[in-house]
C-alpha distance (Angstrom), angle and dihedral (degrees) to the residues before:
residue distance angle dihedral
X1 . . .
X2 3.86 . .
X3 3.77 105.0 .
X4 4.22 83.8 -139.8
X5 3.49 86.1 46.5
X6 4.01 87.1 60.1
X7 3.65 103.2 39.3
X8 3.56 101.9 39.7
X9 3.72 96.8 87.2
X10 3.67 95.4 49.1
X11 3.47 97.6 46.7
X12 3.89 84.4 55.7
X13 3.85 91.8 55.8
X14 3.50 94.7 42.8
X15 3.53 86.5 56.5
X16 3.55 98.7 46.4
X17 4.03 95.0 49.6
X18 4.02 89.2 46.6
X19 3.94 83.5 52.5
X20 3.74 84.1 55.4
X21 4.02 104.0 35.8
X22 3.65 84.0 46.9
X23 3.84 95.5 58.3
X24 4.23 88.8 43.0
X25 3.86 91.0 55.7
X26 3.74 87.4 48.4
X27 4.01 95.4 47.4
X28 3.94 93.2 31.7
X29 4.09 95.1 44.5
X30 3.73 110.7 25.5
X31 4.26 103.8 29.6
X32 3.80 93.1 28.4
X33 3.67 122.0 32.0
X34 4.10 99.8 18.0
X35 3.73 90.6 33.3
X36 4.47 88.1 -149.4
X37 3.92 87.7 142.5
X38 3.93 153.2 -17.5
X39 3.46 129.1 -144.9
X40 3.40 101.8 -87.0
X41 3.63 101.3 17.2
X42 4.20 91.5 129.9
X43 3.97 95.5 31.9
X44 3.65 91.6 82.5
X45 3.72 96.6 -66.9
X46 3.58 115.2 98.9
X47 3.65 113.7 -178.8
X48 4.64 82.4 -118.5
X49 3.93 95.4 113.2
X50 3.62 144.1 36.3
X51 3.82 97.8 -107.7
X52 3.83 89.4 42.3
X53 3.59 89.7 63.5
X54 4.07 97.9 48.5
X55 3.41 83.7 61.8
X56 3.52 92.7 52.0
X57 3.33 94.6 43.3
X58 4.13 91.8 48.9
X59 3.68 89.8 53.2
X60 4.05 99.9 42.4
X61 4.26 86.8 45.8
X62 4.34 82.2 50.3
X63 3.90 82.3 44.0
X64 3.94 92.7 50.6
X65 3.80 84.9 39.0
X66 3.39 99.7 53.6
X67 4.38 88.9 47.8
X68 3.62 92.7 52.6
X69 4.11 89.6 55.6
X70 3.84 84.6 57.2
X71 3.65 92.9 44.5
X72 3.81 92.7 52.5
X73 3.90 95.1 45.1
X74 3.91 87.6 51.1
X75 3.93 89.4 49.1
X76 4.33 78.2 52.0
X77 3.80 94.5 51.1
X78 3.54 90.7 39.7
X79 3.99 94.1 44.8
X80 4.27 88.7 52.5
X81 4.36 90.6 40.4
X82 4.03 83.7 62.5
X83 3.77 91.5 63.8
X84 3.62 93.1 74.2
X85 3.50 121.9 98.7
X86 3.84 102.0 -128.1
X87 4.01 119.9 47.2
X88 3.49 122.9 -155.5
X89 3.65 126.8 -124.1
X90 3.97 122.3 -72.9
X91 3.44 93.1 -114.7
X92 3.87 98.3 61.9
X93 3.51 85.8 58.2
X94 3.65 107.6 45.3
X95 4.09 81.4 42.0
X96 4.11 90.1 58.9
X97 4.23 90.9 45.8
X98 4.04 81.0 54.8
X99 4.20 91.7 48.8
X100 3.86 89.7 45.0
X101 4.03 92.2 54.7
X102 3.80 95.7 33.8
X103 3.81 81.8 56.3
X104 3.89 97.1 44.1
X105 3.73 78.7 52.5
X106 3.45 105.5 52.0
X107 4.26 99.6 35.8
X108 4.31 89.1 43.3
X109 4.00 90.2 46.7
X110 3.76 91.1 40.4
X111 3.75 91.2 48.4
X112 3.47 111.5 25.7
X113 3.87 99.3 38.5
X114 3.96 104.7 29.9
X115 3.77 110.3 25.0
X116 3.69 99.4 34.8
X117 3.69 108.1 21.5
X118 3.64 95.5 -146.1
X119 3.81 94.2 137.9
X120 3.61 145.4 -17.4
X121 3.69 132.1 -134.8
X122 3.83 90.7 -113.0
X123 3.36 116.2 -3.7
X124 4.06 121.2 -138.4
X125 3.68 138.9 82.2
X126 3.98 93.7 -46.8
X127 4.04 91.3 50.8
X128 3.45 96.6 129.7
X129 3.57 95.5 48.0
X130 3.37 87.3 58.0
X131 3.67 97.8 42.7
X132 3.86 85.8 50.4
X133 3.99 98.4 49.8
X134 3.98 88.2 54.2
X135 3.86 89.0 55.5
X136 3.85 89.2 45.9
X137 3.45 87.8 50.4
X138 3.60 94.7 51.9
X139 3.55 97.5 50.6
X140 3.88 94.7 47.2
X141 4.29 82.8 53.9
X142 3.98 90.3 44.8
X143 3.97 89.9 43.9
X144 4.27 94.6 45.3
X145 4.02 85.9 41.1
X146 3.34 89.5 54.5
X147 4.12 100.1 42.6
X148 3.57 91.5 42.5
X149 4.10 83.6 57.7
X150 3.67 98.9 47.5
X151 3.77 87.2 49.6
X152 3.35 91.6 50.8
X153 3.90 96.2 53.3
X154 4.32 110.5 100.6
X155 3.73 90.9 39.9
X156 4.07 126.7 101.7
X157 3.61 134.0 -169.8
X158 3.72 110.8 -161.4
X159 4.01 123.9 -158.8
């Protein structure tokens, strides 16, 4: 069987569920435990009063929301992948979870924190260094995810 042919649906799951695990570590780590920003923290709702931070806390639970749909649909693409006879390596796999959060990364930091401004990954007079690491860190994940699935490409693992 074509090796594409065999990895192409896991490397769409894995992608899909690092989409998803990406976007929890964001809204676990950075709005939850750290506290460094909310959703809309510098759209006109900094977290400074009560009702500010309902908002906030609406639009980061929608956020989570929204990240646990991906999640699940990657757990579906994932659950009908397994059906096939042949599986491909572990490091395909674990390669495409890394592309799916580099790209949550770099498409939420691009949008979120440079074109619209609606928050920051920690707000303060080193914002855009900030802002700038979590891109850099999402293109080192989408560029290992994506070496560590070329690499894996020629090998098979059967059951």
């Amino acid at each position: 069987m074509n090796r594409n042919r065999i990895d192409r649906p896991f490397v769409r799951a894995g992608i899909v569920l690092g989409i998803g695990l990406g976007g929890f570590v964001d809204g676990i780590v950075l709005h939850q435990i750290l506290q460094w920003h909310h959703m809309l923290t510098s759209a006109g709702f900094p977290a400074t009063t009560v009702s500010n931070m309902e908002v906030n806390m609406v639009a980061d639970g929608l956020f989570d929301a929204t990240t646990w749909v991906i999640t699940v649909v990657g757990l579906g693409l994932l659950w009908r992948a397994k059906k096939q006879d042949e599986l491909p390596p572990a490091r395909i796999f674990v390669g495409s979870i890394a592309i799916g959060w580099g790209l949550f990364n770099l498409v939420e930091g691009i949008i979120d924190h440079h074109i619209l401004g609606i928050h920051h990954v920690r707000s303060g007079p080193n914002q855009i260094v900030w802002d700038l690491a979590f891109l850099a860190f999402g293109a080192v994940l989408a560029v290992t995810g994506w070496i560590l699935v070329r690499r894996g490409r020629g090998k098979l693992v059967t059951e």
